[in-house]
N, C-alpha and C positions, 0 to 999 in steps of 0.2 A: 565707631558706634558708641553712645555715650551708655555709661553702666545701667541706667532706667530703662532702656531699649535693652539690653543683656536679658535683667530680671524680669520683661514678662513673659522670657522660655518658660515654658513648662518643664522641662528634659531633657537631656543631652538630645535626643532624639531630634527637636526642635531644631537643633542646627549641625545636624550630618550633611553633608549632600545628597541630592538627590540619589546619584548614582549608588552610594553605601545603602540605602535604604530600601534595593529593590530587591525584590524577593532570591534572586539568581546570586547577586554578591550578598546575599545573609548564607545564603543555605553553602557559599563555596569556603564563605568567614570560616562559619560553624565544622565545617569536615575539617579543615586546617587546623582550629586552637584543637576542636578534641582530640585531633591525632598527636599534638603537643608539640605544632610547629608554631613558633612564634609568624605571626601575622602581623604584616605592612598595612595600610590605609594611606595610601595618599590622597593629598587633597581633603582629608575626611571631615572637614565641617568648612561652615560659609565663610568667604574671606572675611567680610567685614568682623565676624565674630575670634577669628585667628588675628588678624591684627589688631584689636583692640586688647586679648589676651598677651601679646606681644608686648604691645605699648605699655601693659600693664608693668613688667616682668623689667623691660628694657629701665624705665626710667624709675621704681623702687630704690630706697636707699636700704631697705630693712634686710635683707639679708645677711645671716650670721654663718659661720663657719664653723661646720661639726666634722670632727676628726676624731677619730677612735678606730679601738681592736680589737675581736675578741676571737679567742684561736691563732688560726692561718686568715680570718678574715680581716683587712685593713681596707679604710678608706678614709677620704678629705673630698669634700665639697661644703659647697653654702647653698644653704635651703629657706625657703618660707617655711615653717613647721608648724608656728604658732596663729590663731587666727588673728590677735591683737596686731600680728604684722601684716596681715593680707590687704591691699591695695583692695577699695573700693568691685572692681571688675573679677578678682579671685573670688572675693565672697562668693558672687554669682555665679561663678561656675564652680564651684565648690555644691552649691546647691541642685545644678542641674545636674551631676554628675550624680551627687548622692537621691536624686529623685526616685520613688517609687520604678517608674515608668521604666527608669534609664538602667534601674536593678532588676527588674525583670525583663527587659531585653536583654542585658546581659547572662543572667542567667538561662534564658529558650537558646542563647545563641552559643554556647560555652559548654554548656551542661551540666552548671556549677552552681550550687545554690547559694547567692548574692544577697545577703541582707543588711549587711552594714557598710561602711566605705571610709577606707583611710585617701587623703589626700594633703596632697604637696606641691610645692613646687622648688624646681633644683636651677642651679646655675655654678656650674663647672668652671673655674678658673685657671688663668697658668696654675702647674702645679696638681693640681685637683685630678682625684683616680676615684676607683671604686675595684677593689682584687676581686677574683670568682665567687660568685653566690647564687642560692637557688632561692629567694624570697620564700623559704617555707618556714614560718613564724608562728605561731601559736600566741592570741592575744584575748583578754576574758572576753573580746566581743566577739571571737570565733577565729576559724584560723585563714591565713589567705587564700583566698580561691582562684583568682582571677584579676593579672599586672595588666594595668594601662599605664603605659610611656607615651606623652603627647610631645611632640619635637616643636619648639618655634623657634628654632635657630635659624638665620640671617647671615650668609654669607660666608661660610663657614669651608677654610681649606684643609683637603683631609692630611694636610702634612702638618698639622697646629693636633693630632693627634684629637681626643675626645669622642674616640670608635665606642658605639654600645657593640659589644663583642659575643655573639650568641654561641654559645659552645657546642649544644650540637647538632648546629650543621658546618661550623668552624666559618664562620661570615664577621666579617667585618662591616658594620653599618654608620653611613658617614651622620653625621646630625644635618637636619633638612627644618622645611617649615613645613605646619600643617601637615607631619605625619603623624598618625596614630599607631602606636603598636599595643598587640594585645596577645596574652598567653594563657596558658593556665601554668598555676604553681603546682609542680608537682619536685621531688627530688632529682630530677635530671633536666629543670629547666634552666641551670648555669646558663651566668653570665656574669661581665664586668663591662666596664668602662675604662678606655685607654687614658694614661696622662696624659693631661691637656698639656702640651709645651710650652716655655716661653716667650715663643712668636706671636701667640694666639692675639690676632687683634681685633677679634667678634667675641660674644658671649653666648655660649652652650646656654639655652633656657629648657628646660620641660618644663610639665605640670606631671604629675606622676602618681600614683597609688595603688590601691587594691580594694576588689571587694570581699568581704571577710563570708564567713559564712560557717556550719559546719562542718569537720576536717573529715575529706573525703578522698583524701590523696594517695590513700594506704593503697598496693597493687597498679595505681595507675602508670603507664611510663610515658617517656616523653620519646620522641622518634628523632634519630640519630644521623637520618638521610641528609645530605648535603643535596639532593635534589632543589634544585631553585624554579619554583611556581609563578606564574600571575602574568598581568599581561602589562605590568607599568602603574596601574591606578591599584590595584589588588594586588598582594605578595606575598609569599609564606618561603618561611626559610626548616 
């Protein structure tokens, strides 16, 4: 799909699937993230709009490589960060993500009040980790409310390592296309990403972020069941 057909989405909403969109998988979404289980979305927007976000990502030369430490916390990957480096087809969904429409459905479905939005996009190489972290950050535009992890990974073998590792339900999540994952930030929403290994002969893509909001995380917890939900298209860990 050429990037002019992208931009005349109005909102993420614009291109969900149908089935994410019906009233039964919003209200099952919703009891999931607020209990503080990360939630699966497969399949969750139209092909054509996942592979053109793919192609994006796939064929980019501008990705840099940020490695740093601060504490017990360490990580290496390479990211789109900057927009000067975004491919044409990120702009636009950079746009639809941060939409009005697409912030207040996130927030009715969350419970989380959604007003601004950071976004990125990451690519995992040999080598490339992420050690334990809960996303709870504090930034002047408010604090993180609410992680989306969009997966376009292509072919991808779970022995080439690059697991998003959710800590508590202890799940190891292989990289997929067209999943969506979604959580809320609270301090016990830990997690990491496994090193990618030397074999690796796909590339880990996400698009990734948060929406920011006022910090409302104080008393919340996050639920620790290893309990595994959903029927295949809907998941919650």
């Amino acid at each position: 799909m050429a990037s002019q057909q992208i931009a005349r989405r109005m909102s993420i909403l614009d291109v969900l699937t149908d089935s994410v969109r019906e009233p039964a998988a919003i209200e099952r979404i919703s009891t999931w993230v607020r209990a503080g289980r990360l939630v699966a979305i497969r399949n969750a927007f139209w092909t054509d709009f996942a592979e053109a976000m793919h192609s994006a990502l796939d064929t980019t030369d501008a990705w840099r490589l940020y490695e740093n430490y601060s504490g017990e916390f360490h990580y290496r990957h390479h990211n789109l960060y900057r927009t000067a480096d975004y491919p044409d087809a990120l702009i636009n969904c950079r746009e639809l993500i941060d939409a009005p429409e697409t912030k207040s459905w996130a927030s009715s479905m969350t419970g989380r009040t959604c007003e601004d939005t950071v976004f990125s996009a990451s690519l995992y190489l040999p080598g490339d980790y992420s050690l334990p972290h809960d996303d709870c950050v504090q930034t002047p535009s408010g604090s993180r409310q609410v992680a989306y992890i969009w997966h376009l990974t292509k072919g991808w073998d779970m022995g080439w390592g690059g697991a998003l590792y959710w800590c508590p339900a202890h799940r190891y999540i292989q990289p997929s296309f067209n999943t969506l994952y979604i959580f809320n930030v609270n301090p016990r929403s830990v997690h990491l990403v496994t090193q990618v290994n030397h074999e690796a002969k796909a590339k880990r893509l996400t698009i990734n972020g948060w929406w920011l909001g006022p910090d409302t995380q104080s008393g919340e917890s996050c639920s620790a069941t290893t309990t595994f939900l959903g029927d295949g298209a809907l998941q919650a860990y």
